[in-house]
C-alpha positions as CSV (number, residue, x, y, z in Angstrom):
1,X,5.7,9.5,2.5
2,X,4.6,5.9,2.5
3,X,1.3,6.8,3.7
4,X,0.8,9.6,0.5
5,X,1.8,7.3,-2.1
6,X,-0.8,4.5,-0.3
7,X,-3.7,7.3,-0.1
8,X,-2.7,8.4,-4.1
9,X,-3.0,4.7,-5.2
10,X,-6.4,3.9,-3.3
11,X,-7.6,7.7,-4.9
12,X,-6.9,6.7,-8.3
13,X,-8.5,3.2,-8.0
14,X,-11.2,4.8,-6.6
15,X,-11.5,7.2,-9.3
16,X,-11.3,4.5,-12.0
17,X,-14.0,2.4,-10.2
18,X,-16.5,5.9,-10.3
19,X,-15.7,6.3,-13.8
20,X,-16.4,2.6,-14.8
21,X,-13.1,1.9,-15.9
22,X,-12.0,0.0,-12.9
23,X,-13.0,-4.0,-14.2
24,X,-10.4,-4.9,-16.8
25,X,-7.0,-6.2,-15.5
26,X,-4.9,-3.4,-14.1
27,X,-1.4,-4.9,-14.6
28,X,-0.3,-3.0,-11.6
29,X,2.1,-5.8,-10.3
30,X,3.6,-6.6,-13.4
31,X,4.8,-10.2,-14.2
32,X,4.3,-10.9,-10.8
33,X,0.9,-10.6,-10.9
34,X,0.2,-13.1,-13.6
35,X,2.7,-15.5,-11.5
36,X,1.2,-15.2,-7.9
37,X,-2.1,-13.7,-8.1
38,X,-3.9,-14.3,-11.4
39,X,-5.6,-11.2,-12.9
40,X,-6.0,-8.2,-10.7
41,X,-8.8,-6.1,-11.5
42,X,-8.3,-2.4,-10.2
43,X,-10.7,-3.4,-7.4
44,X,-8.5,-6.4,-6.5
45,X,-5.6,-3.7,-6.4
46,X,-7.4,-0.9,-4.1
47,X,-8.5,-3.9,-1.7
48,X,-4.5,-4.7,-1.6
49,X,-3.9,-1.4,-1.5
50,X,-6.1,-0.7,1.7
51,X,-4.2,-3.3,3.4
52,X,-1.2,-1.8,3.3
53,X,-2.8,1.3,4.4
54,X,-3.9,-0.6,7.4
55,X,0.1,-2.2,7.9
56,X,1.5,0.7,7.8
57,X,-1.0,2.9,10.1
58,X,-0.9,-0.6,12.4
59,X,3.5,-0.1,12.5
60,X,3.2,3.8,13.0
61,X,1.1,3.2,16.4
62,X,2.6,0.1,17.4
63,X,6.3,0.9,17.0
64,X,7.9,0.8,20.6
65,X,9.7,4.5,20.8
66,X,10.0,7.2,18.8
67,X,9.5,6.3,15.1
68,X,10.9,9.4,13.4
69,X,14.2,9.1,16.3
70,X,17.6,9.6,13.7
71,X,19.6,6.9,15.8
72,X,19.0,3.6,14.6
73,X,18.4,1.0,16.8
74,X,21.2,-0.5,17.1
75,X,22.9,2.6,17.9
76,X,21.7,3.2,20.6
77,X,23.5,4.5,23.7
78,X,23.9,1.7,26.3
């Protein structure tokens, strides 16, 4: 689900950026963007927003086991 919402954010940006609507600041973080970051423009945002994408593909083939197991870890059987 992670993964859609990731792929949805970078198609939009993408979208904007073909359009020409993508250079203005995007506001996409909120009040946190104007105290951490600056201004974001919405190519700022689909460079963050790759990566994630790469984080999250990098946890789904690292992650020692089975990722979609229903026991947590620390219920596991000893």
């Amino acid at each position: 689900m992670t993964y859609a919402l990731i792929l949805a954010f970078i198609y939009y940006n993408s979208w904007m950026l073909m359009n020409g609507l993508g250079y203005e600041p995007c506001g996409c973080f909120g009040i946190f963007e104007k105290i951490f970051l600056g201004e974001l423009s919405t190519l700022d945002s689909m460079y963050i927003d790759i990566g994630l994408l790469v984080l999250a593909l990098t946890v789904f083939f690292s992650y020692p086991g089975k990722f979609f197991n229903l026991r947590l870890w620390f219920m596991k059987a000893e």
